[in-house]
KEVO-601086 format. One line per field, with one value per residue: x, y, z of N, C-alpha, C in turn; residue in one letter; chain; residue number from 1. Coordinates in Angstrom, 3 decimals. Atoms other than C-alpha are relative to their C-alpha. Layout:
N
n_xx = (X, ...)
n_yy = (Y, ...)
n_zz = (Z, ...)
ca_xx = (X, ...)
ca_yy = (Y, ...)
ca_zz = (Z, ...)
c_xx = (X, ...)
c_yy = (Y, ...)
c_zz = (Z, ...)
r = (A, ...)
c = (A, ...)
k = (NUM, ...)
//
This chain:
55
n_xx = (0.147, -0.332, -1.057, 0.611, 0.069, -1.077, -0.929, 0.352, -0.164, -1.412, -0.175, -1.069, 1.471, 0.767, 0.277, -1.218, -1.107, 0.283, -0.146, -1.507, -0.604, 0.041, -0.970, -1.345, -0.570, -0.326, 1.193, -0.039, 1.299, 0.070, 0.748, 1.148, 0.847, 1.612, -0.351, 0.749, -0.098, -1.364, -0.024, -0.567, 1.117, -0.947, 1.354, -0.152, -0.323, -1.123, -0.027, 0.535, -0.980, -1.584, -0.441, -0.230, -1.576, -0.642, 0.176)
n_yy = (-0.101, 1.398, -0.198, -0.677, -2.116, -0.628, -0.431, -1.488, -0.886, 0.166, 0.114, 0.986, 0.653, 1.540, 0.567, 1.188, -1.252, 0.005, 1.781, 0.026, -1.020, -0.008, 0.972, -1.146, -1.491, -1.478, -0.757, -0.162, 0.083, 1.413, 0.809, 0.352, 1.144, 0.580, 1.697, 0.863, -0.643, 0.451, -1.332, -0.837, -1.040, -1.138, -0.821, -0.986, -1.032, 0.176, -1.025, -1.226, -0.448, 0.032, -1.337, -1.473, 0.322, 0.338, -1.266)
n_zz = (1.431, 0.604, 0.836, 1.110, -0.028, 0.063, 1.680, 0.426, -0.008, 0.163, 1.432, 0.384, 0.775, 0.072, -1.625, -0.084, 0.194, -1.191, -0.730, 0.615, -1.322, -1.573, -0.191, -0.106, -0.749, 0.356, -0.294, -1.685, -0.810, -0.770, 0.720, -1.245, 0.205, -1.012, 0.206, 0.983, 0.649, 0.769, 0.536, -0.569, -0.201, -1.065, -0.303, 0.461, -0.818, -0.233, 1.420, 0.223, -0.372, 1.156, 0.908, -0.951, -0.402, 1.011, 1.025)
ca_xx = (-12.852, -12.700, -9.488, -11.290, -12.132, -8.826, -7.242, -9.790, -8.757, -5.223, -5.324, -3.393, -4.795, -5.986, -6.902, -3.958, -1.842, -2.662, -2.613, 1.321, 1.987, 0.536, 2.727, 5.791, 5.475, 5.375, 1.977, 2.028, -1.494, -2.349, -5.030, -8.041, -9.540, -13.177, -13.863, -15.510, -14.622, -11.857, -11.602, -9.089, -10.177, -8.224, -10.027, -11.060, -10.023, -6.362, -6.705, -7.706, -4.917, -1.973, -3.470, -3.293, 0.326, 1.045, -0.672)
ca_yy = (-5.683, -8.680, -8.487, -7.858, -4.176, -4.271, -4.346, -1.650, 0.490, -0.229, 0.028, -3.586, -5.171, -8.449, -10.110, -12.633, -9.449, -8.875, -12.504, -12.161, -8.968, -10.108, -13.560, -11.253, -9.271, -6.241, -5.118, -3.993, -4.757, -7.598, -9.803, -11.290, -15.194, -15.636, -18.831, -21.052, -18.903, -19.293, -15.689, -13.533, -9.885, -6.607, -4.473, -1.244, 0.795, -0.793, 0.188, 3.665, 4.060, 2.623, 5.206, 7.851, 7.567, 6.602, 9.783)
ca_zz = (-0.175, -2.743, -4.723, -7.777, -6.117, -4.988, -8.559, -9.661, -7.544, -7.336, -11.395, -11.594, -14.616, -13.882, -9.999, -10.864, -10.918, -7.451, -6.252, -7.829, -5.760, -2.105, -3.170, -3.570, -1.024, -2.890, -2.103, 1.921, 2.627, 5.587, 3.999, 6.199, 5.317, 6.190, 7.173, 4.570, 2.347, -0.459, -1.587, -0.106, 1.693, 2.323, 4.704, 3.294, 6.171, 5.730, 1.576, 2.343, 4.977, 1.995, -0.389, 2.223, 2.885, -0.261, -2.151)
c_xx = (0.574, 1.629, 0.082, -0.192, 1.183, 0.931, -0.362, 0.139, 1.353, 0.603, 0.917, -1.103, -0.720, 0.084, 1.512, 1.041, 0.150, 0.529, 1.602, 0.466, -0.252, 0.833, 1.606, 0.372, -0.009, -1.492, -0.053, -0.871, -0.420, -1.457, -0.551, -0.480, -1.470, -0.128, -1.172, -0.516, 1.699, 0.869, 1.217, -0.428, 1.042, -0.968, 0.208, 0.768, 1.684, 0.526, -0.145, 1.507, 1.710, -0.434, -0.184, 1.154, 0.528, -0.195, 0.410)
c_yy = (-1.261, 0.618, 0.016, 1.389, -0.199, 0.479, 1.159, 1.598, 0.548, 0.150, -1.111, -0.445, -0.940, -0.341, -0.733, 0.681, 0.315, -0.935, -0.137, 0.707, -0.806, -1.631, 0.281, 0.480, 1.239, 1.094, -0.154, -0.374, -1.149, -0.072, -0.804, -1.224, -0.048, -1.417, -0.329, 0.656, -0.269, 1.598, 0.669, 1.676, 1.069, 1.150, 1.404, 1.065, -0.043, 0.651, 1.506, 0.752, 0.223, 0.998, 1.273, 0.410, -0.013, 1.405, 1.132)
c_zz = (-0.629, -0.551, -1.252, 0.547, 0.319, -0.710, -0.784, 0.218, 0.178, -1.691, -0.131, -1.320, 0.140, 1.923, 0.102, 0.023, 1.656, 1.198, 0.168, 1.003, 1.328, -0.214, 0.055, 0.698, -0.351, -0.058, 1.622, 0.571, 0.876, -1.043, 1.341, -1.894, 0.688, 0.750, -0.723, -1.119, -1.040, -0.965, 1.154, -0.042, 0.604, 0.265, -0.363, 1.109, -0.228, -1.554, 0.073, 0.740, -0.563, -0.601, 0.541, -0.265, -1.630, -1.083, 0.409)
r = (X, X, X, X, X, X, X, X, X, X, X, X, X, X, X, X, X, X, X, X, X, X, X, X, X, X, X, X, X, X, X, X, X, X, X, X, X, X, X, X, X, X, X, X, X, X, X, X, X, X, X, X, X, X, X)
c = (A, A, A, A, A, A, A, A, A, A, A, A, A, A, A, A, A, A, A, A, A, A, A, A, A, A, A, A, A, A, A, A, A, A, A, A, A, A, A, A, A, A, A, A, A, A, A, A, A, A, A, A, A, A, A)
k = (1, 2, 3, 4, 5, 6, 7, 8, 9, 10, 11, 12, 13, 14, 15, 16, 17, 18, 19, 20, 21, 22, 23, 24, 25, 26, 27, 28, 29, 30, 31, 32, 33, 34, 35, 36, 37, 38, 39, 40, 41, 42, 43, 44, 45, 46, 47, 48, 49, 50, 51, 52, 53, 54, 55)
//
């Protein structure tokens, strides 16, 4: 998932809100680079498993 869906469904408000957290540390999720790609990607299976746990 881009990190635009990840904010939507994370309710953060903005992507740069996001970007802030996984620079913090305070969002748990590993993060996957494509290559030739400039976008950062958290895989849904790893999102589904934080709001498992987490809900």
């Amino acid at each position: 998932m881009s990190l635009k869906d990840v904010a939507e469904v994370l309710k953060y408000p903005t992507v740069d809100s996001v970007r802030k957290a996984l620079a913090r540390k305070t969002l748990a999720l590993p993060t996957t680079r494509l290559p030739n790609r400039r976008e950062i990607f958290i895989r849904t299976n790893e999102l589904a498993g934080y709001l498992d746990s987490s809900g």
